[in-house]
TIVO-2410 file (N, C-alpha, C; in nm, 3 decimals):
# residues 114
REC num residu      c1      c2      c3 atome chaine
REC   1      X   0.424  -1.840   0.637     N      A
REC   1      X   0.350  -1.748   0.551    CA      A
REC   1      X   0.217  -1.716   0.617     C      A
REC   2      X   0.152  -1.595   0.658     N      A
REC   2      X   0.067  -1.538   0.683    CA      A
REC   2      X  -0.027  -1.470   0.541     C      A
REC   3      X  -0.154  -1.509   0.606     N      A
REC   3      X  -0.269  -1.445   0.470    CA      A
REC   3      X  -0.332  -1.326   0.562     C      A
REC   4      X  -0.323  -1.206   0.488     N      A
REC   4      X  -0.353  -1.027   0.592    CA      A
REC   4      X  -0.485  -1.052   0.529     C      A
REC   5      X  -0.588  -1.055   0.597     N      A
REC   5      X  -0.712  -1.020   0.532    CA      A
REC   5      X  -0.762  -0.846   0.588     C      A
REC   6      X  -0.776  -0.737   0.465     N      A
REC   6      X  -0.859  -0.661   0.519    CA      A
REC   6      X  -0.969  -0.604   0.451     C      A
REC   7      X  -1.010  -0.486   0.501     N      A
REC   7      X  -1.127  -0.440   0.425    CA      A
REC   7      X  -1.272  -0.465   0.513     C      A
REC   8      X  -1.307  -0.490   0.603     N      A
REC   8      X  -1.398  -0.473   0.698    CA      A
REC   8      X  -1.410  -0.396   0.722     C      A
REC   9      X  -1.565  -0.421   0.792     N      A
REC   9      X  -1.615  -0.282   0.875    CA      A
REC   9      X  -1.764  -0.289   0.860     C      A
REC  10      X  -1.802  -0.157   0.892     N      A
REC  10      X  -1.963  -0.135   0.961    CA      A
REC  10      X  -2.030  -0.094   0.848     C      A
REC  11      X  -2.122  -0.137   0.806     N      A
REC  11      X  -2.185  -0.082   0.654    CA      A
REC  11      X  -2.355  -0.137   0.717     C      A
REC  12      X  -2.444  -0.017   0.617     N      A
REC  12      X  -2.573  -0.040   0.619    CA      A
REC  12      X  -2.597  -0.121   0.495     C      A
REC  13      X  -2.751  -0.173   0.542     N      A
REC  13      X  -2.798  -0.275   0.470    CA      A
REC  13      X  -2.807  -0.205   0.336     C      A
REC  14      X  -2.722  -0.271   0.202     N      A
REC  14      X  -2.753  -0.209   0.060    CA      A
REC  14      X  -2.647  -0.119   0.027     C      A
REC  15      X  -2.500  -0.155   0.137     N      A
REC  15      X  -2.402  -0.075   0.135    CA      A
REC  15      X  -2.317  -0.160   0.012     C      A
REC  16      X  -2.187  -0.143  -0.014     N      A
REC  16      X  -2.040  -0.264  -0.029    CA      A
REC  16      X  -1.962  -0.234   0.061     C      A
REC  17      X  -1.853  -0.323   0.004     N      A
REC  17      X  -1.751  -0.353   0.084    CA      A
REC  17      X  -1.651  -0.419  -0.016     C      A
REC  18      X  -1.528  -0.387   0.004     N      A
REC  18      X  -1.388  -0.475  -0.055    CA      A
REC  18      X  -1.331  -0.551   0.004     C      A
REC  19      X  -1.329  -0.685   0.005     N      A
REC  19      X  -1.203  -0.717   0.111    CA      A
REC  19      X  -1.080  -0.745   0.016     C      A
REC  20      X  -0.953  -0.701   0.093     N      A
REC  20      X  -0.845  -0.787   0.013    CA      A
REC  20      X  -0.775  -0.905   0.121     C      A
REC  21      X  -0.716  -0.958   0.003     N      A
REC  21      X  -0.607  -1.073   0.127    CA      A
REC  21      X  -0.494  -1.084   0.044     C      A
REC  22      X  -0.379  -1.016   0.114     N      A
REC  22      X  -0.255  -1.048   0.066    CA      A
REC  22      X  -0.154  -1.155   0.180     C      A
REC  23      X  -0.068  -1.211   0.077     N      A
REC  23      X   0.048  -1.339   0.197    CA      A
REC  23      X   0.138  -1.221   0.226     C      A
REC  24      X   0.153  -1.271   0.325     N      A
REC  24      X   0.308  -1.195   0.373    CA      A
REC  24      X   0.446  -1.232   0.298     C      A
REC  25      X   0.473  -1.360   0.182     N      A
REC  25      X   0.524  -1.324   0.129    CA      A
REC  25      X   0.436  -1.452  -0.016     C      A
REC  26      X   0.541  -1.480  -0.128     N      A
REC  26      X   0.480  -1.533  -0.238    CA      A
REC  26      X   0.445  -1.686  -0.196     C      A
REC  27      X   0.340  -1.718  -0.207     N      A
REC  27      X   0.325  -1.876  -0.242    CA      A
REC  27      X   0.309  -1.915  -0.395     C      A
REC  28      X   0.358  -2.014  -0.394     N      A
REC  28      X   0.396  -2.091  -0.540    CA      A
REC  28      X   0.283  -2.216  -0.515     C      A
REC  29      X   0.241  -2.207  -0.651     N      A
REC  29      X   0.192  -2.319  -0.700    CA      A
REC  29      X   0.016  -2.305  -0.654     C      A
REC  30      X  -0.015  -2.182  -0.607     N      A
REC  30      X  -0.135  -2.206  -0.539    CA      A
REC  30      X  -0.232  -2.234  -0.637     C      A
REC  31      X  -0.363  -2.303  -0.642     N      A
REC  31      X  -0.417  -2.400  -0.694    CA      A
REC  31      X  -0.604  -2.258  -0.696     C      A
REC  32      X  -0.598  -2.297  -0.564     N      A
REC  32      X  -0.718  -2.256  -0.522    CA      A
REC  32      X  -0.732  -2.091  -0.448     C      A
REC  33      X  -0.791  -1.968  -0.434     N      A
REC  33      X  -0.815  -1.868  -0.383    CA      A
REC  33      X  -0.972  -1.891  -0.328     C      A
REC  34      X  -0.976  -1.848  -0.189     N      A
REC  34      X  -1.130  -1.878  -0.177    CA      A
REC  34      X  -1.115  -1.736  -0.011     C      A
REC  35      X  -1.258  -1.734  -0.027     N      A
REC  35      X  -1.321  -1.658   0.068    CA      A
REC  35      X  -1.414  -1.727   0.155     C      A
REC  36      X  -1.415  -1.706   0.254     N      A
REC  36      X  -1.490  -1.836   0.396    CA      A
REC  36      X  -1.559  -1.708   0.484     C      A
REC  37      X  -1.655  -1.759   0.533     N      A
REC  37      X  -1.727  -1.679   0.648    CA      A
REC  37      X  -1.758  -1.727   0.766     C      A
REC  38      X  -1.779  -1.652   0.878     N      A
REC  38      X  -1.821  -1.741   0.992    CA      A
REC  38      X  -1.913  -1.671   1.093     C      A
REC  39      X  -2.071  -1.648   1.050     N      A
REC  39      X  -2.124  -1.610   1.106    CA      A
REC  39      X  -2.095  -1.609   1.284     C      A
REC  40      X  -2.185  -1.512   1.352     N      A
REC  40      X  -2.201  -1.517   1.452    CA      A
REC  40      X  -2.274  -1.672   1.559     C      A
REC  41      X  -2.203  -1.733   1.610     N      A
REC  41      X  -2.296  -1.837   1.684    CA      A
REC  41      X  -2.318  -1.967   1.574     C      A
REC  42      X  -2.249  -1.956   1.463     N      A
REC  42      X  -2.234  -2.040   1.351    CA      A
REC  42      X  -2.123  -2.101   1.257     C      A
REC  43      X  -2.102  -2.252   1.208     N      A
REC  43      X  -2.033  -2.287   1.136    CA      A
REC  43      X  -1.926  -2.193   1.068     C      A
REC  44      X  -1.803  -2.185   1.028     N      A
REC  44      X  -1.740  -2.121   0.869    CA      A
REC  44      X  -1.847  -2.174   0.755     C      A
REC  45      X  -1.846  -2.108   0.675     N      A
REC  45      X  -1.922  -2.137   0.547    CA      A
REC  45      X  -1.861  -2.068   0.442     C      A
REC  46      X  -1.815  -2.177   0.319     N      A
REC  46      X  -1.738  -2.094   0.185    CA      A
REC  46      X  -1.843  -1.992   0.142     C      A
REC  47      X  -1.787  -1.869   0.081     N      A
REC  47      X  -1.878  -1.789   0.005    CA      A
REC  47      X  -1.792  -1.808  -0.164     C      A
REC  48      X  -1.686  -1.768  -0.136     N      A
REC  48      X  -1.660  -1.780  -0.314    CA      A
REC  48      X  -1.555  -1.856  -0.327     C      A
REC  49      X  -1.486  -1.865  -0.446     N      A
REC  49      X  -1.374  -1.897  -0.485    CA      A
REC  49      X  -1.337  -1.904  -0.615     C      A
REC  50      X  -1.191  -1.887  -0.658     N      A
REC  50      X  -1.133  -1.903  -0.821    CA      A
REC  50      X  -1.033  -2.005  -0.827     C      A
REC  51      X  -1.028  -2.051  -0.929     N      A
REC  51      X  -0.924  -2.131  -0.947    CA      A
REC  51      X  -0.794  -2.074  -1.003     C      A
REC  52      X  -0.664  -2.162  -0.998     N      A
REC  52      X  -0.595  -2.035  -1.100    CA      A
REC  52      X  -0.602  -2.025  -1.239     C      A
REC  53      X  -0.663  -2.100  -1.285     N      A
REC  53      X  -0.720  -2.099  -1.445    CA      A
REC  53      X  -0.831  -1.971  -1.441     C      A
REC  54      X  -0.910  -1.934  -1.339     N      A
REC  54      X  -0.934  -1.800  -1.326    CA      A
REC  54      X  -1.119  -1.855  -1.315     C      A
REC  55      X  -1.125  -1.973  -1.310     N      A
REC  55      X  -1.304  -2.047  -1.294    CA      A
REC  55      X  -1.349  -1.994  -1.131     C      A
REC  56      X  -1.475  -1.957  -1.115     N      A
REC  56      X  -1.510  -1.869  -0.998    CA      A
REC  56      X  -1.635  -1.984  -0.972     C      A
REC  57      X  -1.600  -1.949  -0.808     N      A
REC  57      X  -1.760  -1.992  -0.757    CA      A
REC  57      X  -1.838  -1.987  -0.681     C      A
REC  58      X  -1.961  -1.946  -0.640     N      A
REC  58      X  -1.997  -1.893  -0.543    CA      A
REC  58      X  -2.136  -1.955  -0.460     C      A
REC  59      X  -2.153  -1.976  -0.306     N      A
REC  59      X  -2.279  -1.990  -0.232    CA      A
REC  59      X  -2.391  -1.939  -0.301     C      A
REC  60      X  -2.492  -1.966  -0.289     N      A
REC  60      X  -2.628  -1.938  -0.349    CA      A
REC  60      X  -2.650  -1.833  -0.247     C      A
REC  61      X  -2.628  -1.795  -0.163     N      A
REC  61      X  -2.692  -1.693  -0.100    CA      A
REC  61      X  -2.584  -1.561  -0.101     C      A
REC  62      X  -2.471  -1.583  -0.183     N      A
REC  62      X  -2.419  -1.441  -0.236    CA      A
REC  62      X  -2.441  -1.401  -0.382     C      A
REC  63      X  -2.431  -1.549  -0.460     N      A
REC  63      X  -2.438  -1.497  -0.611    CA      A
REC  63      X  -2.505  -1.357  -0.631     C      A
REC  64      X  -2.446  -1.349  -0.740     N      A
REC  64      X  -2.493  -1.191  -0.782    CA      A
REC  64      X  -2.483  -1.060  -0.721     C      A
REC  65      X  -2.427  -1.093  -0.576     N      A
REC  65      X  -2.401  -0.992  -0.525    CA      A
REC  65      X  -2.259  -0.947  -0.475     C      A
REC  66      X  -2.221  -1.021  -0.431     N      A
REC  66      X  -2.071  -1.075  -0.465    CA      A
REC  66      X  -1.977  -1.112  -0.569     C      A
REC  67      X  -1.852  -1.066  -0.538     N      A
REC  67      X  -1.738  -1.104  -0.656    CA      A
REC  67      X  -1.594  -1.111  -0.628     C      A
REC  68      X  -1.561  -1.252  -0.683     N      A
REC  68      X  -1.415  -1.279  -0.615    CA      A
REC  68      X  -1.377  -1.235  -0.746     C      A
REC  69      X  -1.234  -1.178  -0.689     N      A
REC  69      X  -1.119  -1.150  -0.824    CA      A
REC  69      X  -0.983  -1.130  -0.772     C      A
REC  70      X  -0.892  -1.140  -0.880     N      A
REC  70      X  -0.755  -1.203  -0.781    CA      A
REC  70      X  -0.691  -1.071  -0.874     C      A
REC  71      X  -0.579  -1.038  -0.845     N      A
REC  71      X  -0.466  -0.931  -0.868    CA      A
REC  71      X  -0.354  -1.005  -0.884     C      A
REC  72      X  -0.300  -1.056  -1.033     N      A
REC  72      X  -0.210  -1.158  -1.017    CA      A
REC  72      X  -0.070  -1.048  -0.994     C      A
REC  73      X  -0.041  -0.949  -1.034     N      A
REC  73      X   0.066  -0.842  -1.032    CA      A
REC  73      X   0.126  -0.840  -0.895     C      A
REC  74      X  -0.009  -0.754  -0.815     N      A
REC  74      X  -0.013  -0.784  -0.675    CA      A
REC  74      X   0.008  -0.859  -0.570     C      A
REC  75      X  -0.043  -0.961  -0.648     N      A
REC  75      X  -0.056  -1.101  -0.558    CA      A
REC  75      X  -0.166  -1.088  -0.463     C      A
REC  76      X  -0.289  -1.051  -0.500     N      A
REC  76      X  -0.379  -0.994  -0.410    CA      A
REC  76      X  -0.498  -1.071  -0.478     C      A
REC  77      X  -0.601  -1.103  -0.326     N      A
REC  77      X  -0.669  -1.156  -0.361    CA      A
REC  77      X  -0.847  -1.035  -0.271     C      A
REC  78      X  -0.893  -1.091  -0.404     N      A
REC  78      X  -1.067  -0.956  -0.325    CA      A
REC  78      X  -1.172  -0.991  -0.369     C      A
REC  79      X  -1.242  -0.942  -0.266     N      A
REC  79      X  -1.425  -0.968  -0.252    CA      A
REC  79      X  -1.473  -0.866  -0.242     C      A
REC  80      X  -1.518  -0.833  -0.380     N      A
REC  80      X  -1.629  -0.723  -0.371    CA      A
REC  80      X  -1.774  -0.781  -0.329     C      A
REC  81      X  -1.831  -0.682  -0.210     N      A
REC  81      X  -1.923  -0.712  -0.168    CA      A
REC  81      X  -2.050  -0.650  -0.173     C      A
REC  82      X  -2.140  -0.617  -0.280     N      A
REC  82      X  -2.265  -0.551  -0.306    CA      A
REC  82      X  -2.362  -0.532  -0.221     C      A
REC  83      X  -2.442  -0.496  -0.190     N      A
REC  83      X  -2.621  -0.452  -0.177    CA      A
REC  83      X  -2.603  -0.556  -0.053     C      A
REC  84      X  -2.532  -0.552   0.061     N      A
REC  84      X  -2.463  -0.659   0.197    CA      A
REC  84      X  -2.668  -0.649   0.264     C      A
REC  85      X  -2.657  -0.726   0.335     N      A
REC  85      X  -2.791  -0.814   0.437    CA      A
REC  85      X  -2.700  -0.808   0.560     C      A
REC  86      X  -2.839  -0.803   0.651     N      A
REC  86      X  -2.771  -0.804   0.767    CA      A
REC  86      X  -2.702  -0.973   0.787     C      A
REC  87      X  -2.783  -1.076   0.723     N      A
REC  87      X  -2.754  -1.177   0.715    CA      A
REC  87      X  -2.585  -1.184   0.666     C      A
REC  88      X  -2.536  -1.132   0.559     N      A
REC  88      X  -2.375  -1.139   0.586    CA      A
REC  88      X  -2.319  -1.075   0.708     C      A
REC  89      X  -2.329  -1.013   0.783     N      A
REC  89      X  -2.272  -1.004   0.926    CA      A
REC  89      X  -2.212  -1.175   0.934     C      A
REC  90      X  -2.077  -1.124   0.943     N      A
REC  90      X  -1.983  -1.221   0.971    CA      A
REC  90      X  -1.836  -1.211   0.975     C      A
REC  91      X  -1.721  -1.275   1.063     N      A
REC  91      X  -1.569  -1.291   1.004    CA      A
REC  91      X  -1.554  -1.342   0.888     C      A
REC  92      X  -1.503  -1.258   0.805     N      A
REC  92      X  -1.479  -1.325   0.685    CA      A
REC  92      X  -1.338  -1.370   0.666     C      A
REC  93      X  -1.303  -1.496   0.584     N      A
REC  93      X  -1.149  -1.521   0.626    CA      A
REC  93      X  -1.083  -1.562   0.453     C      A
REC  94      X  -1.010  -1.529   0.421     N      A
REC  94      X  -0.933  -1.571   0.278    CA      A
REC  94      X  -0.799  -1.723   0.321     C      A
REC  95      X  -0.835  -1.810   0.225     N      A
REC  95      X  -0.766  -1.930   0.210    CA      A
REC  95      X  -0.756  -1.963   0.052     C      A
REC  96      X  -0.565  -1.961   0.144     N      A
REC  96      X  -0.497  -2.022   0.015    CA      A
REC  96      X  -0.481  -2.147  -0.029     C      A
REC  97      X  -0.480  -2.253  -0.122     N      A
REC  97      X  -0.468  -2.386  -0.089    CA      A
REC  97      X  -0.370  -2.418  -0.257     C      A
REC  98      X  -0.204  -2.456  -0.233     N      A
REC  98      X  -0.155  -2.513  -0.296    CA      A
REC  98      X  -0.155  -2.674  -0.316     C      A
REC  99      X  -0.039  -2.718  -0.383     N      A
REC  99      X  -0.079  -2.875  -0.386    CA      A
REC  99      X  -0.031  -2.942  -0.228     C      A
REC 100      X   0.035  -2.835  -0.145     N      A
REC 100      X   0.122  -2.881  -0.012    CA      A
REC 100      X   0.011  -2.879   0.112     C      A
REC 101      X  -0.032  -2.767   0.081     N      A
REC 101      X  -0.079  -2.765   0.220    CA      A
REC 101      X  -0.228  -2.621   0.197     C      A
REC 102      X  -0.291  -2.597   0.307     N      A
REC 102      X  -0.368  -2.457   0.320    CA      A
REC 102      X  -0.349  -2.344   0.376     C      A
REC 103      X  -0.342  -2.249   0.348     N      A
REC 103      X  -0.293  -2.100   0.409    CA      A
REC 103      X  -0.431  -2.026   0.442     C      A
REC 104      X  -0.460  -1.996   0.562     N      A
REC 104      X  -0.548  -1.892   0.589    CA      A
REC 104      X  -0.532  -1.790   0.634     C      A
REC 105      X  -0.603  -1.682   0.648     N      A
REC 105      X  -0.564  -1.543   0.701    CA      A
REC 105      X  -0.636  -1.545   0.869     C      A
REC 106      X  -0.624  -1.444   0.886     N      A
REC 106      X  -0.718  -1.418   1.056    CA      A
REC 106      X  -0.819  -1.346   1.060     C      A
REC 107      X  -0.922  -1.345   0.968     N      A
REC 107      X  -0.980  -1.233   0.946    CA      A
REC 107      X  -1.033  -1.120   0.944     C      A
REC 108      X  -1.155  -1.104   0.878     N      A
REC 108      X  -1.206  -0.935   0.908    CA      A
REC 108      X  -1.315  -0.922   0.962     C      A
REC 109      X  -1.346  -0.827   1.031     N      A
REC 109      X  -1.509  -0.848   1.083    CA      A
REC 109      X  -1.596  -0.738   0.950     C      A
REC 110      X  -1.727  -0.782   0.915     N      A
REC 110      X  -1.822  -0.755   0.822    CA      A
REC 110      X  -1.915  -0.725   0.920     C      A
REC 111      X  -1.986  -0.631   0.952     N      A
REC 111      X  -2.115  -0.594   1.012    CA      A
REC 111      X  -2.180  -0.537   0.950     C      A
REC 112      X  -2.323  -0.557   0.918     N      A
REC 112      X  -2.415  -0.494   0.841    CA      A
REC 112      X  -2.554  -0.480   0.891     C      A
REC 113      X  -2.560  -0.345   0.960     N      A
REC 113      X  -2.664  -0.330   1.027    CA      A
REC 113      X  -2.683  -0.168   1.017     C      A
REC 114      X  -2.858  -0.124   1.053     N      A
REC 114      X  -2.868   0.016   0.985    CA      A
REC 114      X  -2.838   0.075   1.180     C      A
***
């Protein structure tokens, strides 16, 4: 199973952005939906996540500007991304995590510069 992350791209500072992440096909039982980043020259770092009871959560340096939300129909998972800093410039990557194992995608590139 593959996680497609898209929705990247080049945006000015105070722009958005959507990302989605869909599996290539259904996972069962998944537990956790989350969104990960990985700056330039730096660590991955979580930015959000939901549970499947639908509880959200997010880094202190996106709150409020950011928003995870899942598409259960779809099976789609997205990050709306508000009023972006050059400081989010980063790969952003979507991970799935059932009770078996973790699914990640390959991600997207986020650039935010004027």
């Amino acid at each position: 199973v593959q996680l497609q992350a898209s929705g990247g791209g080049l945006v000015q500072p105070g722009g958005s952005l959507r990302l989605s992440c869909l599996p290539s096909r259904t996972i069962g039982g998944v537990r956790i939906r989350a969104w990960y980043r990985q700056p330039p020259g730096k660590q991955r770092e979580s930015v959000a996540s939901i549970t499947a009871g639908g509880a959200t959560d997010y880094s202190e340096s996106v709150k409020g500007r950011f928003s995870i939300s899942r598409d259960i129909a779809k099976n789609t998972l997205h990050l709306q991304m508000n009023n972006l800093k050059p400081e989010d410039t980063a790969v952003y990557f979507c991970k799935w995590t059932n009770t078996y194992r973790e699914f990640w995608g390959q991600g997207t590139q986020v650039t935010v510069s004027s």
